[in-house]
N, C-alpha and C positions, 0 to 999 in steps of 0.2 A: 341645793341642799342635799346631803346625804341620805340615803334610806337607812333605814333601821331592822336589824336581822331579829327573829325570834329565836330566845337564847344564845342571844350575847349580852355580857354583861358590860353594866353602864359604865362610862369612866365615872371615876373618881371627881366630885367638887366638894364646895362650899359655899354656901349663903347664910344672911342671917336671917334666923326666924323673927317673928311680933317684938320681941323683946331685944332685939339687938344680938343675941347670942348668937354666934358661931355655930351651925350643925352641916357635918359633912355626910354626904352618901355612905361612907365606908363606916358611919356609926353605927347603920342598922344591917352591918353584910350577914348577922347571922339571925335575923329576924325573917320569918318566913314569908312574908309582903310587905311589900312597901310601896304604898300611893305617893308620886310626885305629881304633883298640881301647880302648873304656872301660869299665872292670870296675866296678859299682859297690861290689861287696861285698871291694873291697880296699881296704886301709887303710895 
């Protein structure tokens, strides 16, 4: 597995959220934080 540097910016993806909808990383690039949370043991 890779390490991850403090300030570098993330690549670019896409999942769907609860509803099925499309949201990419690059929706929120001019929002000043953004929490990503990945649960693996949810299905």
């Amino acid at each position: 597995m890779s390490s991850i540097s403090l300030n570098t910016p993330a690549p670019d993806f896409t999942l769907s959220d609860f509803s099925g909808k499309a949201v990419s990383l690059s929706d929120f690039r001019e929002k000043a934080n953004v929490v990503l949370v990945m649960n693996r043991g949810f299905l």
